[in-house]
Backbone as XML, in Angstrom:
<?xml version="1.0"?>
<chain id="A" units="angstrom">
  <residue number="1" name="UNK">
    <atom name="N" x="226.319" y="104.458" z="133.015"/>
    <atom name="CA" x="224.964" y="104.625" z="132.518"/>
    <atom name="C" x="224.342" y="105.825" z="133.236"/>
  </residue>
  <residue number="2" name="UNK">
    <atom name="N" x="224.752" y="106.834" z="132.399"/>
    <atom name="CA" x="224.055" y="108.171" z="133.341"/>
    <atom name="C" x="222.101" y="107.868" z="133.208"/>
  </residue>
  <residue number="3" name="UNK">
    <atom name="N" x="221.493" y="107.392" z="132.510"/>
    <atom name="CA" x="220.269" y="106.923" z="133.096"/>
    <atom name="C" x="219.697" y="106.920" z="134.392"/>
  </residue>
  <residue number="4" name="UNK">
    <atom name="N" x="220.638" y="105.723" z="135.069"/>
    <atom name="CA" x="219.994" y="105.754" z="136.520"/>
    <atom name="C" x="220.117" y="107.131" z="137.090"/>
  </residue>
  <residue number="5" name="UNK">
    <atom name="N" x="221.137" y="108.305" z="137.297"/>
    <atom name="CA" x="221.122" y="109.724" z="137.507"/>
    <atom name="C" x="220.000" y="109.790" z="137.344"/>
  </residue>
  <residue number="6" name="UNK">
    <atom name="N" x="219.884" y="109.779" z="136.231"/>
    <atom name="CA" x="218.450" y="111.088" z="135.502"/>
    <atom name="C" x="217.233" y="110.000" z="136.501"/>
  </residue>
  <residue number="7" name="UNK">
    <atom name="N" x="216.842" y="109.134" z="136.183"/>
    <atom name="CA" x="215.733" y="108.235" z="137.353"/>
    <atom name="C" x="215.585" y="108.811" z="138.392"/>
  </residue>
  <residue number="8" name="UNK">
    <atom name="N" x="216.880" y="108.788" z="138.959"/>
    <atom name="CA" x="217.104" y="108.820" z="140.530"/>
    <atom name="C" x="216.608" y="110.455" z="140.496"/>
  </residue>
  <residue number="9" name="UNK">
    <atom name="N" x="217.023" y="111.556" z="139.550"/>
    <atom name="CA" x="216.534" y="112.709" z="139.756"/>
    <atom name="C" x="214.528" y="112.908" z="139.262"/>
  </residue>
  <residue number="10" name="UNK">
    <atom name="N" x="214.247" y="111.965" z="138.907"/>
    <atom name="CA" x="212.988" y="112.081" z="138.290"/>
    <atom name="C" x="212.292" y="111.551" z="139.606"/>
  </residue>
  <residue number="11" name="UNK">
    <atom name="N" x="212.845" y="110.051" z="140.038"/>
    <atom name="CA" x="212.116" y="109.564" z="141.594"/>
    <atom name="C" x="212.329" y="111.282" z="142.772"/>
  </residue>
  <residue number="12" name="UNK">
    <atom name="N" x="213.331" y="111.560" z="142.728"/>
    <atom name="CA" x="213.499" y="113.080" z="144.031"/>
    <atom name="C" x="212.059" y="114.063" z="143.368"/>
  </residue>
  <residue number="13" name="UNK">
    <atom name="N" x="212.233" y="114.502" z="142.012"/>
    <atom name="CA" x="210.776" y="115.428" z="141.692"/>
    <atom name="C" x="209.624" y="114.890" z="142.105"/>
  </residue>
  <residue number="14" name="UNK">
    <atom name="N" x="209.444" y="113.504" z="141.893"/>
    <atom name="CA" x="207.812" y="112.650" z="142.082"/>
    <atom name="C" x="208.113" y="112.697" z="143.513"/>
  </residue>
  <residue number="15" name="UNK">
    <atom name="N" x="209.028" y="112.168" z="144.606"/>
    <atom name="CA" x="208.746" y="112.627" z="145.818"/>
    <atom name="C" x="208.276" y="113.922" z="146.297"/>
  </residue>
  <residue number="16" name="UNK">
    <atom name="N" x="209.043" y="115.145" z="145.572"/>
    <atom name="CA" x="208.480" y="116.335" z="146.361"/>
    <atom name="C" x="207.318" y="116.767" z="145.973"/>
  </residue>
  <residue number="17" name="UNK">
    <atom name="N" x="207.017" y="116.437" z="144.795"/>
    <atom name="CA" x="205.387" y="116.812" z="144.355"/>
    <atom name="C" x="204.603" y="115.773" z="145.360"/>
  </residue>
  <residue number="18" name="UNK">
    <atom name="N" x="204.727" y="114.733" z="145.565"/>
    <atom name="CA" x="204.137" y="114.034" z="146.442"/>
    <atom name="C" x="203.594" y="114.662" z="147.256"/>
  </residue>
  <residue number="19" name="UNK">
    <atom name="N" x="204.683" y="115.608" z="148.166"/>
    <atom name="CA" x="204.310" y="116.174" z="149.461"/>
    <atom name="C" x="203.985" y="117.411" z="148.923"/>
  </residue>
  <residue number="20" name="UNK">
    <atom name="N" x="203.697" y="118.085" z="148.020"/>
    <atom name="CA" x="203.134" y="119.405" z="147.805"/>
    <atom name="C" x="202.003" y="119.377" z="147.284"/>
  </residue>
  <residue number="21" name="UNK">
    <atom name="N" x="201.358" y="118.467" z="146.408"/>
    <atom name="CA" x="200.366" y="118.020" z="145.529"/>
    <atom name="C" x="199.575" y="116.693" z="146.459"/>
  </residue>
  <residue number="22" name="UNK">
    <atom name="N" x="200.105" y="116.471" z="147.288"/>
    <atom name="CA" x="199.686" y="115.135" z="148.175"/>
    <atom name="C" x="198.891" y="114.377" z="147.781"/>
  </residue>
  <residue number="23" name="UNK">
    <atom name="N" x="199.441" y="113.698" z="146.986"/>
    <atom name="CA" x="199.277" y="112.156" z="146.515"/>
    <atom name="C" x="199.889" y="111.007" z="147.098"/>
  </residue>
  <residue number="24" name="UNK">
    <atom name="N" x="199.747" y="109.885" z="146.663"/>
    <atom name="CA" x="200.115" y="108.923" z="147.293"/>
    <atom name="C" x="200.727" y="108.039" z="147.154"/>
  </residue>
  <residue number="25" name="UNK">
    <atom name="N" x="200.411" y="107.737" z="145.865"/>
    <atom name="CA" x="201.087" y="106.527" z="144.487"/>
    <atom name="C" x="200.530" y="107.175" z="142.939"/>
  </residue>
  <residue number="26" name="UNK">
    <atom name="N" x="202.211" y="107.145" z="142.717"/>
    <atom name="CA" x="202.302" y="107.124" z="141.254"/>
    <atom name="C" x="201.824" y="105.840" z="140.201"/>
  </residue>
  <residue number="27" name="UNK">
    <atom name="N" x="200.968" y="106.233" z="139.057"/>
    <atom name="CA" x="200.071" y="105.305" z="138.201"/>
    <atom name="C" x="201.413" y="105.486" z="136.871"/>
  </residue>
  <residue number="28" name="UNK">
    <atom name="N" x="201.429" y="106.534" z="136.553"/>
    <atom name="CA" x="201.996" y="106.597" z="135.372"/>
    <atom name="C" x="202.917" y="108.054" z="135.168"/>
  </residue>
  <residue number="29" name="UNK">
    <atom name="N" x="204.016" y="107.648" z="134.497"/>
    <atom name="CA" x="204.553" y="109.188" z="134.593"/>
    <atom name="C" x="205.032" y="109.089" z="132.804"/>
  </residue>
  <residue number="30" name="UNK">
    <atom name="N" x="204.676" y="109.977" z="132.359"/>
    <atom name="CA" x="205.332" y="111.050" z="130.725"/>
    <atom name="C" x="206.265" y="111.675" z="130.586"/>
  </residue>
  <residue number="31" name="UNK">
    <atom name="N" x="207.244" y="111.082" z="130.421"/>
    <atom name="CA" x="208.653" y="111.936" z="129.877"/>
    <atom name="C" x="209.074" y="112.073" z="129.060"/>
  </residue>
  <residue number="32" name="UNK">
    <atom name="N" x="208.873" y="113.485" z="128.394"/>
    <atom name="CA" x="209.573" y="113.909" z="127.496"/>
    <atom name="C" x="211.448" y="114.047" z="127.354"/>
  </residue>
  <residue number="33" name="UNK">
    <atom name="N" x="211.684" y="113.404" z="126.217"/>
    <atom name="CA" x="212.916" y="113.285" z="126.025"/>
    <atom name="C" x="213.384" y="113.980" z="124.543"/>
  </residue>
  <residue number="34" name="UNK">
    <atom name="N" x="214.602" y="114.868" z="124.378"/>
    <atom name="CA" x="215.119" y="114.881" z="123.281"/>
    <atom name="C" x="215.564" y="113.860" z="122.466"/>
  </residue>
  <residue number="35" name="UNK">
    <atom name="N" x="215.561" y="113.979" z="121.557"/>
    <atom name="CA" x="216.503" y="113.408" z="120.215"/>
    <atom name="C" x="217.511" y="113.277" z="120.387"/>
  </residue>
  <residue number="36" name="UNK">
    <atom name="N" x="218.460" y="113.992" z="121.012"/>
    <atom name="CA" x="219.474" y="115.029" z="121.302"/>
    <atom name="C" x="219.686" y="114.818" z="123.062"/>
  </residue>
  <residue number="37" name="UNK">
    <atom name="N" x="219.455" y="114.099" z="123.406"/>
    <atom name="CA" x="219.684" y="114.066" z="125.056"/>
    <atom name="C" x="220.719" y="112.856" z="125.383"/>
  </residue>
  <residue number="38" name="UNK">
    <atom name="N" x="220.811" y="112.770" z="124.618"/>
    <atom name="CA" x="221.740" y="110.918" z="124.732"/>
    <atom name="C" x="221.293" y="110.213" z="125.563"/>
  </residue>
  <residue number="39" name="UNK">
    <atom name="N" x="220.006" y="110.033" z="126.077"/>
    <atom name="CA" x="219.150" y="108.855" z="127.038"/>
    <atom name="C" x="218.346" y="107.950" z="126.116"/>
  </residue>
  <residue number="40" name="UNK">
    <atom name="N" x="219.056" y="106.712" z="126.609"/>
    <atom name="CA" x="218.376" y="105.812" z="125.516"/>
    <atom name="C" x="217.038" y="105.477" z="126.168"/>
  </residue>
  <residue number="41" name="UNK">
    <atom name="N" x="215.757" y="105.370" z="125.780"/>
    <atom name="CA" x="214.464" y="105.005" z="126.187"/>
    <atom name="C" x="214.391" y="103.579" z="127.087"/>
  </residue>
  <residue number="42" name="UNK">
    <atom name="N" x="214.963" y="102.876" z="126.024"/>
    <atom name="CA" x="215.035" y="101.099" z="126.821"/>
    <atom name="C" x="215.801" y="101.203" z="128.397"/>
  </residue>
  <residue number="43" name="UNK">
    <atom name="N" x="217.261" y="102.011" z="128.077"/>
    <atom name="CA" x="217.780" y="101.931" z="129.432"/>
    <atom name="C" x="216.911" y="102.741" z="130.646"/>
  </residue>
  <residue number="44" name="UNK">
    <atom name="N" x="216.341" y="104.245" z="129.936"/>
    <atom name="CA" x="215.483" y="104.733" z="130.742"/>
    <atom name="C" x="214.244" y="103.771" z="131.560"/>
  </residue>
  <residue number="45" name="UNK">
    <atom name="N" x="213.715" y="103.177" z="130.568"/>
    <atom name="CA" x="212.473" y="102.107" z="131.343"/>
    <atom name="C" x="213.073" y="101.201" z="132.565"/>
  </residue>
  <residue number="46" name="UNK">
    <atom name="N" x="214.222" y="100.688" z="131.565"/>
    <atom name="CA" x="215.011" y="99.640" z="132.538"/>
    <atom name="C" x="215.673" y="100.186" z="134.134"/>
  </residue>
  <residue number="47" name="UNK">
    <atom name="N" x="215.740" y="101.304" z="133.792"/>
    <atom name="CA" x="216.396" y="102.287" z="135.537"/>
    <atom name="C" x="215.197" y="102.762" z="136.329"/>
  </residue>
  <residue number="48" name="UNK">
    <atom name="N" x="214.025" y="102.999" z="135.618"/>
    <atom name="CA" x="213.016" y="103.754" z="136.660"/>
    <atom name="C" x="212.746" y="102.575" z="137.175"/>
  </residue>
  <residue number="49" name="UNK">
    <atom name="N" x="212.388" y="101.576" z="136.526"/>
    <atom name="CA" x="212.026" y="100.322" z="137.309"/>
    <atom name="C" x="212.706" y="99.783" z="138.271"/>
  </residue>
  <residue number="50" name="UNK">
    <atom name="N" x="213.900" y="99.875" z="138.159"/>
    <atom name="CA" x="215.011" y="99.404" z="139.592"/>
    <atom name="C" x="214.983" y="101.203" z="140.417"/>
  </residue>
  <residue number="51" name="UNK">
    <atom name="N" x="215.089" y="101.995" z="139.935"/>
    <atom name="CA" x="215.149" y="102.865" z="141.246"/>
    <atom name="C" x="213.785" y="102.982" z="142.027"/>
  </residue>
  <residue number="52" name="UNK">
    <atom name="N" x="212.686" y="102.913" z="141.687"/>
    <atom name="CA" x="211.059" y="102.887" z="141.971"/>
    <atom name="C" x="210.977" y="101.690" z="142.502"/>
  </residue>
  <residue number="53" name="UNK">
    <atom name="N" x="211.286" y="100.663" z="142.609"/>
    <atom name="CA" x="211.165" y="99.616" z="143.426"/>
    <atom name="C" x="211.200" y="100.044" z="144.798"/>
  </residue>
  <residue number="54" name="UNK">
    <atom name="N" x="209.763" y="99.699" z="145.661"/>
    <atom name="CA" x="209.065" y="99.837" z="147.143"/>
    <atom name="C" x="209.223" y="101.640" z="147.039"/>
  </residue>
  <residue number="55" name="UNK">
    <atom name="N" x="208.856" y="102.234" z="146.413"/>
    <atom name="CA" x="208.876" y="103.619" z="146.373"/>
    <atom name="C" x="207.309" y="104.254" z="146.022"/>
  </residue>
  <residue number="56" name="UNK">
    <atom name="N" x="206.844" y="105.014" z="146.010"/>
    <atom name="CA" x="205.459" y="105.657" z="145.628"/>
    <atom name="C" x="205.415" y="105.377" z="144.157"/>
  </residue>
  <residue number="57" name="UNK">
    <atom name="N" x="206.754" y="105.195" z="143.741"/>
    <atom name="CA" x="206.586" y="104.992" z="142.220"/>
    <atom name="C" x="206.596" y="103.315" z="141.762"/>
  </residue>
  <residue number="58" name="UNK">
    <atom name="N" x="206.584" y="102.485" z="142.752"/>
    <atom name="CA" x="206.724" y="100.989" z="142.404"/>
    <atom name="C" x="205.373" y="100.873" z="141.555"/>
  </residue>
  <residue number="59" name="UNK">
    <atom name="N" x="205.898" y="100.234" z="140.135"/>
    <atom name="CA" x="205.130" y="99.301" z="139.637"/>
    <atom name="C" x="204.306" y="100.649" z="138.500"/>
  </residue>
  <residue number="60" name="UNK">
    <atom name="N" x="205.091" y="101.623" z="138.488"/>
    <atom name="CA" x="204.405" y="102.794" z="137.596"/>
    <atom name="C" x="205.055" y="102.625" z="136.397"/>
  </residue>
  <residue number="61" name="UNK">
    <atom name="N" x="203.849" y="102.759" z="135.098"/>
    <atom name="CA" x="204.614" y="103.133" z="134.156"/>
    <atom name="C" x="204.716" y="103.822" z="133.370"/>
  </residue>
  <residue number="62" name="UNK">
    <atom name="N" x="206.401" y="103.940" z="133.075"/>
    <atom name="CA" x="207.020" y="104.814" z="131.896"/>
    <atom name="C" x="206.555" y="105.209" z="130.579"/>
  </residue>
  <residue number="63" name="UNK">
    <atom name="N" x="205.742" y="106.520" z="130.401"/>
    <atom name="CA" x="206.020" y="106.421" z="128.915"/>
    <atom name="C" x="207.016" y="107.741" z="128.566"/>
  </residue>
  <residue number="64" name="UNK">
    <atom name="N" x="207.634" y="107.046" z="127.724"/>
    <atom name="CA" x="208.440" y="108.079" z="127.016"/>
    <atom name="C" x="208.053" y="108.986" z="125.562"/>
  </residue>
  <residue number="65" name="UNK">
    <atom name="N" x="207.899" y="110.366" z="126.047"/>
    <atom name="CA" x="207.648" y="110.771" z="124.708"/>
    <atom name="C" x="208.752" y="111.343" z="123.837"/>
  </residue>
  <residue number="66" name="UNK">
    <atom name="N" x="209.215" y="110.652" z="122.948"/>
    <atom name="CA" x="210.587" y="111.628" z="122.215"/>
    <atom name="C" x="210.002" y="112.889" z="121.363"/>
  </residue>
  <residue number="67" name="UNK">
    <atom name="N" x="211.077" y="113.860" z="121.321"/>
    <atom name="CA" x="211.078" y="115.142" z="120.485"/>
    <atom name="C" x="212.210" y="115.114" z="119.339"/>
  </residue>
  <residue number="68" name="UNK">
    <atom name="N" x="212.228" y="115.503" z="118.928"/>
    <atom name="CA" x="213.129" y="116.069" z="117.669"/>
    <atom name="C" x="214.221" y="116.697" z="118.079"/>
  </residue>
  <residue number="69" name="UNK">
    <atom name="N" x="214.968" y="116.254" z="117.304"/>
    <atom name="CA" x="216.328" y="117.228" z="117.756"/>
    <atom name="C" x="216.262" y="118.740" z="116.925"/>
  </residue>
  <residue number="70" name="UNK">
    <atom name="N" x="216.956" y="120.004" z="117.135"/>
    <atom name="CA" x="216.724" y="120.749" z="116.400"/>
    <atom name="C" x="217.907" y="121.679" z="116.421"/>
  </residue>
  <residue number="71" name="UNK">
    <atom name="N" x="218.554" y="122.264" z="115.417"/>
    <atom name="CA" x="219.719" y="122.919" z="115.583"/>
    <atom name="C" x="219.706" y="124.282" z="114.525"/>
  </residue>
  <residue number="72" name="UNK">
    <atom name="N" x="220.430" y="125.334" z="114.877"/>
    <atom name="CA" x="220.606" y="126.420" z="113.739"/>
    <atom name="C" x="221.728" y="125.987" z="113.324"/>
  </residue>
  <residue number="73" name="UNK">
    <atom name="N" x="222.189" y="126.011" z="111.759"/>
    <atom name="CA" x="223.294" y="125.852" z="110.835"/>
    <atom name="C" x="223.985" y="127.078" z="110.602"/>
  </residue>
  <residue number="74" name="UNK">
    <atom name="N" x="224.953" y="127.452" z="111.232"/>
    <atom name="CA" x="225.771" y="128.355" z="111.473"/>
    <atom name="C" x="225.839" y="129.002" z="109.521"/>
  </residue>
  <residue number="75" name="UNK">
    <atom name="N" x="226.202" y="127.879" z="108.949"/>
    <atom name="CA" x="226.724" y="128.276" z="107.324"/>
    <atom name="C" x="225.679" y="128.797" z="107.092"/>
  </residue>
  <residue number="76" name="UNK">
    <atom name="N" x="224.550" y="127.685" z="106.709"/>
    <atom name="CA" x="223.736" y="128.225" z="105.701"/>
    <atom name="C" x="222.305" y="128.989" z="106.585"/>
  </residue>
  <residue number="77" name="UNK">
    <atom name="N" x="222.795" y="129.114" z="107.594"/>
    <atom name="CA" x="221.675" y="130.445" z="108.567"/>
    <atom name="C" x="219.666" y="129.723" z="108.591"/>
  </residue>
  <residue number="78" name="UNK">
    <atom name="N" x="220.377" y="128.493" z="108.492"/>
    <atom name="CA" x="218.464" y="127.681" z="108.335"/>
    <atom name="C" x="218.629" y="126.947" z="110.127"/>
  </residue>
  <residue number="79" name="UNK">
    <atom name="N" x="217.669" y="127.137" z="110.313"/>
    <atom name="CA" x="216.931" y="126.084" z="111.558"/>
    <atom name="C" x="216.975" y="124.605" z="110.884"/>
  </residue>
  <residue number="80" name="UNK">
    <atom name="N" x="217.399" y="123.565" z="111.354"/>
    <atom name="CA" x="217.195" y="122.204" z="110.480"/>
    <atom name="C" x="217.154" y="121.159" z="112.035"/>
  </residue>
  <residue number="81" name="UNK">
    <atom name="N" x="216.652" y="120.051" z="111.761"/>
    <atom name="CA" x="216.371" y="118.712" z="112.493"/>
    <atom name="C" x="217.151" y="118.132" z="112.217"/>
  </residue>
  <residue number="82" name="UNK">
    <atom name="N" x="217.515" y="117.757" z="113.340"/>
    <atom name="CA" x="218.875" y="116.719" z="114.072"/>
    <atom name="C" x="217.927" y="115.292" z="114.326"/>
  </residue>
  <residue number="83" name="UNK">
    <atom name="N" x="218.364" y="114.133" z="113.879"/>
    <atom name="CA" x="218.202" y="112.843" z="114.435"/>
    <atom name="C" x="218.890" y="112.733" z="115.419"/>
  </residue>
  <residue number="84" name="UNK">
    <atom name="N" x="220.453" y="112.427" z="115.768"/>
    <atom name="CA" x="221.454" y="112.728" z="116.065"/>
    <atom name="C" x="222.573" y="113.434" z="116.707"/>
  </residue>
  <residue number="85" name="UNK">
    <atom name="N" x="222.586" y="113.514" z="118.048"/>
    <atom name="CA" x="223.498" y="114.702" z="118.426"/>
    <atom name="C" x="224.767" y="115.330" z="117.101"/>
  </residue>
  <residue number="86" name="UNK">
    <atom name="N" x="225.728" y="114.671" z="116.645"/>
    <atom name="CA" x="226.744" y="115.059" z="116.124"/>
    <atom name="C" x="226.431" y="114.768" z="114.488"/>
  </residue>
  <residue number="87" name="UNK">
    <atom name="N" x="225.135" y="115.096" z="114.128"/>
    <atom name="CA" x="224.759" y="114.731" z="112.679"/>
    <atom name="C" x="225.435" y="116.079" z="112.039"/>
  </residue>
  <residue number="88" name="UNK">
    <atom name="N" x="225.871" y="116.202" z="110.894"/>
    <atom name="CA" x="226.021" y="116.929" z="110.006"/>
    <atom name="C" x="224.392" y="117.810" z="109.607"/>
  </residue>
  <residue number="89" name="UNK">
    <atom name="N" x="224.616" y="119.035" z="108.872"/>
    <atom name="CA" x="223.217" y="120.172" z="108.524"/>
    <atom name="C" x="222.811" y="119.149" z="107.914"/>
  </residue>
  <residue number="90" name="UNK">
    <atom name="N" x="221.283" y="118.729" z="107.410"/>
    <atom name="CA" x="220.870" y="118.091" z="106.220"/>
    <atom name="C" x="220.834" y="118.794" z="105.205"/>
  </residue>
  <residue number="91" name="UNK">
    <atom name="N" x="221.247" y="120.127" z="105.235"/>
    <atom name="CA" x="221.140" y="121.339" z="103.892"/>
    <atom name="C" x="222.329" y="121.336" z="103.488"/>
  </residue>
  <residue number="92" name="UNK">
    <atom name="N" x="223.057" y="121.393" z="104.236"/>
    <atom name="CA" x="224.409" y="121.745" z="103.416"/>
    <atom name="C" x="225.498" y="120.729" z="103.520"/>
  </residue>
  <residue number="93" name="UNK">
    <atom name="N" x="225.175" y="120.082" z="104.784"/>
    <atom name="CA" x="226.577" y="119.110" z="105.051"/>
    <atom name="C" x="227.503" y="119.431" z="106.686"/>
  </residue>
  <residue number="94" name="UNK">
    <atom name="N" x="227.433" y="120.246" z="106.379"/>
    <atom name="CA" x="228.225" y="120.781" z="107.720"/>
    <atom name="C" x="228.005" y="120.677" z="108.895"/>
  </residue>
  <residue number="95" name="UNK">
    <atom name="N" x="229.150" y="120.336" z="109.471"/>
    <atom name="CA" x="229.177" y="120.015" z="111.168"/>
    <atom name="C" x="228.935" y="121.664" z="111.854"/>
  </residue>
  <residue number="96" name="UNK">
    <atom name="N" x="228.887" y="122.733" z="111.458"/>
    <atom name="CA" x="229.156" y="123.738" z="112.240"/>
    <atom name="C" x="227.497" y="123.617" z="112.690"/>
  </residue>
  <residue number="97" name="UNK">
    <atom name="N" x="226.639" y="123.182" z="113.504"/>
    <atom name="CA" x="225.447" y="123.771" z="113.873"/>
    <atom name="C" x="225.300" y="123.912" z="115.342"/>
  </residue>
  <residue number="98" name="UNK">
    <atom name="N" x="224.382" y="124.631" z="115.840"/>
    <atom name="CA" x="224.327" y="125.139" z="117.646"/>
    <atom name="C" x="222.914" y="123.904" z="117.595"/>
  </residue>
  <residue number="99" name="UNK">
    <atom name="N" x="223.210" y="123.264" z="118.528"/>
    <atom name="CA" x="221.598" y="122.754" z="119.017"/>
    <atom name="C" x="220.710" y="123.367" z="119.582"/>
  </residue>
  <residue number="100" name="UNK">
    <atom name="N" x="219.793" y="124.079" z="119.194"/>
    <atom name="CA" x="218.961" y="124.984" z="119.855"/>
    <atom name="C" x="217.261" y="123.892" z="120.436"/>
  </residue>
  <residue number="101" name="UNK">
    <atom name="N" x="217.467" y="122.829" z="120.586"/>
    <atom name="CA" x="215.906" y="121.801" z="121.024"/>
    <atom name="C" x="216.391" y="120.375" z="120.895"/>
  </residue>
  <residue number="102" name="UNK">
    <atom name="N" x="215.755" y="119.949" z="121.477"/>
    <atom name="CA" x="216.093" y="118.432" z="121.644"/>
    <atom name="C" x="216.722" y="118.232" z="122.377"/>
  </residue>
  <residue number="103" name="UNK">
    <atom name="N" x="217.141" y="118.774" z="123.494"/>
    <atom name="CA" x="218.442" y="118.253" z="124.182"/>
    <atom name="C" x="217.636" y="118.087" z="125.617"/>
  </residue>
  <residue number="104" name="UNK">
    <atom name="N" x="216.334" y="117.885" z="125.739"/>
    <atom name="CA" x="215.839" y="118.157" z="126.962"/>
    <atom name="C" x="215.140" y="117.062" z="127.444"/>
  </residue>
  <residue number="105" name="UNK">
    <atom name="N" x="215.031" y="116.791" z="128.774"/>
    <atom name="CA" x="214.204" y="115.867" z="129.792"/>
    <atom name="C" x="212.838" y="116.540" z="130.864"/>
  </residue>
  <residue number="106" name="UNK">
    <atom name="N" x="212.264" y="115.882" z="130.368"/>
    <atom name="CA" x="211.557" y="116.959" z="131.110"/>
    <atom name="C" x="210.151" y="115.955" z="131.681"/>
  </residue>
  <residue number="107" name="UNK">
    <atom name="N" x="209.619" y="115.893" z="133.013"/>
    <atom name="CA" x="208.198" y="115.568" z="133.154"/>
    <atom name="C" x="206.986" y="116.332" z="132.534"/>
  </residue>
  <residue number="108" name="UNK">
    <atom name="N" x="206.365" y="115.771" z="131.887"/>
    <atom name="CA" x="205.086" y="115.931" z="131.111"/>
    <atom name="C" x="204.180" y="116.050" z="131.879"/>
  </residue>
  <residue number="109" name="UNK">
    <atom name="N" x="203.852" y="114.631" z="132.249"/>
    <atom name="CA" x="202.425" y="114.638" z="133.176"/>
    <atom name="C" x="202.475" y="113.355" z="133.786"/>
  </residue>
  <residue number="110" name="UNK">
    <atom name="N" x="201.538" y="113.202" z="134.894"/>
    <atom name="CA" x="201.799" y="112.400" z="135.935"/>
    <atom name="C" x="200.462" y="112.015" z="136.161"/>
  </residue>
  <residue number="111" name="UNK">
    <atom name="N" x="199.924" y="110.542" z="136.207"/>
    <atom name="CA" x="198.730" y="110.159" z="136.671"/>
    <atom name="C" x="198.619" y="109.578" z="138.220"/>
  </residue>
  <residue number="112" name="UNK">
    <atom name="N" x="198.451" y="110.072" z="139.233"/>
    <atom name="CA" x="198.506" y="109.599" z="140.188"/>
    <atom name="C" x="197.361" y="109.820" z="141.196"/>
  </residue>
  <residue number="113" name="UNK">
    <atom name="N" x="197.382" y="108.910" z="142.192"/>
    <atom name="CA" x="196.007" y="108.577" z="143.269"/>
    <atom name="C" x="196.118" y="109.220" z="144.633"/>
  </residue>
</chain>
């Protein structure tokens, strides 16, 4: 479950902003997630909560914001939306596309005291 990874790297960012931004306790944190990232949301909730346990982040919560997946179609030369990492173009059919969005994790915003 690469999840807990990604947690465990999201708890290390909320620590060092801690000490640069000096706060104290985390209220709530916004993560943006791709379409396209292969992190499932449920497991995500389910890992911050066990790695944040007795941490600045105990008892904070997750929201997840998803994005769209987004890819160029090599064939037919269109930008098109991916549900799906390995979806076929919705224009033409074809597996040939580059993922150019969606594939990302990223902190949004952070409510903290």
């Amino acid at each position: 479950m690469h999840e807990l990874a990604l947690c465990e790297s999201v708890l290390s960012i909320l620590q060092g902003q801690a000490k640069t931004q000096q706060f104290d306790r985390v209220k709530t944190v916004w993560l943006q997630v791709g379409a396209l990232s292969c992190a499932a949301p449920d497991a995500l909730d389910f890992c911050f909560r066990a790695v944040t346990a007795g941490t600045l982040a105990d008892g904070a919560r997750l929201e997840v914001i998803r994005t769209p997946g987004q890819a160029w179609c090599m064939r037919c030369g269109e930008t098109v939306m991916l549900g799906e990492r390995y979806d076929p173009c919705p224009q033409c059919g074809t597996f040939e596309v580059q993922v150019t969005g969606g594939d990302e994790m990223r902190i949004k915003e952070l409510e903290v005291e």
